[in-house]
N, C-alpha and C positions, 0 to 999 in steps of 0.2 A: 504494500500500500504506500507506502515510503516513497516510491520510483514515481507511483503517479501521482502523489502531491507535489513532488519533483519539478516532474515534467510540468503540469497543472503549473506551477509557480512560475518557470520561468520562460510559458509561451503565451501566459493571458498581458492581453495589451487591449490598446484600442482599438475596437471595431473584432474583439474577440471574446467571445464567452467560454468559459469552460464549466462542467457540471461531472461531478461523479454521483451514480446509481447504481447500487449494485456491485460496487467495485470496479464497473468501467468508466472511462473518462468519455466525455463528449463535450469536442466546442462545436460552438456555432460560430461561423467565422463571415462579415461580408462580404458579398461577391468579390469588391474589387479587390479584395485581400487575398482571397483563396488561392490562387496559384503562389505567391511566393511563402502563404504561410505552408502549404503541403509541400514545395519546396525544400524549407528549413526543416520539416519536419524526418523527410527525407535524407540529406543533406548534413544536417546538424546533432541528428536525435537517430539517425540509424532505422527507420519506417522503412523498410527495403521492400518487403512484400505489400501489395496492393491485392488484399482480398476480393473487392467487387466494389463496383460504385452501382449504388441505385438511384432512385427519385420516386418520390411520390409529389399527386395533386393533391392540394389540400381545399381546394376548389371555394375559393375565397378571396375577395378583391386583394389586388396592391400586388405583397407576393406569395403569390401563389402557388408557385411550384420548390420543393425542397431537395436539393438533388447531397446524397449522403455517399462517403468514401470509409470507407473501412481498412485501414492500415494496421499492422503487425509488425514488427521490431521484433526479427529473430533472433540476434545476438542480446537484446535486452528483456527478451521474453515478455513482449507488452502488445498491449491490442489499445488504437485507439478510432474513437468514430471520428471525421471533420463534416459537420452539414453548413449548408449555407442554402439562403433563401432565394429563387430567381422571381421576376416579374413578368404576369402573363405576355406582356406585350415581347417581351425580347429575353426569352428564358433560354439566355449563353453565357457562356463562359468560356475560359481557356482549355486549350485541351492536356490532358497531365501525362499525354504517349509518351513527351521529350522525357520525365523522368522514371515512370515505367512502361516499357512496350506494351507490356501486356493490357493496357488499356483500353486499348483500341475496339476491340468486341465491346468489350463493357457502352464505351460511351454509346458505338454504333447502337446498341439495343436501347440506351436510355431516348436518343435520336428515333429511332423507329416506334419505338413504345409510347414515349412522352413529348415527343416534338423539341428535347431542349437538344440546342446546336452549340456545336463544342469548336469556337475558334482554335483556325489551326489544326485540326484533325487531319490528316495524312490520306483518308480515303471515309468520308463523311458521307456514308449511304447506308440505304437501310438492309437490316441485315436478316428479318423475318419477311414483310411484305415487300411487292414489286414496288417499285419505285414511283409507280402512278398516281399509287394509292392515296390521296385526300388527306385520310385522318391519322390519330394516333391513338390505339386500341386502349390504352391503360386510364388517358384520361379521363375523368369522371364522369363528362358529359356524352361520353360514346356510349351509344345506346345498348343495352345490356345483350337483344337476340342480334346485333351486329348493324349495319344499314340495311335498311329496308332495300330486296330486290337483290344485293348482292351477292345470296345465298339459298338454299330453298330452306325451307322452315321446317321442322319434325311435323308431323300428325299432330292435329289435334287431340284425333283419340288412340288409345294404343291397339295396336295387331291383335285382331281376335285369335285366340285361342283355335289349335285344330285339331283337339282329342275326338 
């Protein structure tokens, strides 16, 4: 617990929050900060592995969208969350491939799933649906049995029985 009042102490700044729950750490850090603080966090604090970056809608004025990185520090045996909040209207950020490759899937799905676009991404297309496609399935307003017309529908009623 030690490590992560630690760490906790000396990467809260301005326009950064940190919270432990449960024993793990989570800042909430603002956009404009968010590449150089995962940077440092990388960089300075030894975060080597980049477990997965998600995002959720929280489908709510201002900002809307949350998009979350989940890092790991294997020499220092530590897990940390970094979230930060985007705005419906322009929900981007930088892309974090230059500090680990392996991002690249991750964001492509965040991009395809949630519409948020990752400045700077090396090959910024969608990596589940064609390319055509409109919408983004995860946001909250996407209608639950998909768009109307783009699919055919189940039964209404189920298969009669043929004993």
């Amino acid at each position: 617990m030690q490590a992560i009042l630690t760490l906790r102490d000396a990467l809260v700044q301005e326009g950064v929050e940190a919270k432990i729950h449960a024993g793990e750490l989570t800042f909430q850090v603002e956009r404009s900060k968010l590449k150089d603080f995962l940077r440092a966090l990388k960089e300075q604090h030894n975060f080597d592995y980049l477990v997965d970056i998600g995002a959720t809608d929280h489908f709510e004025e201002g900002l809307r969208f949350e998009i979350v990185y989940n890092l790991v520090s294997l020499s220092r045996r530590l897990r940390v969350r970094v979230k930060a909040r985007l705005p419906e209207e322009n929900p981007e950020v930088e892309t974090v491939t230059d500090l680990w490759p392996g991002a690249a899937w991750h964001e492509r799905e965040a991009y395809d799933m949630m519409g948020i676009r990752f400045r700077g991404h090396p090959d910024l297309r969608r990596i589940y649906l064609p390319e055509d496609f409109e919408y983004h399935p995860l946001r909250k307003e996407f209608p639950l049995l998909g768009i109307p017309g783009t699919l055919p529908l189940p039964p209404k009623e189920p298969p009669k029985s043929y004993h």
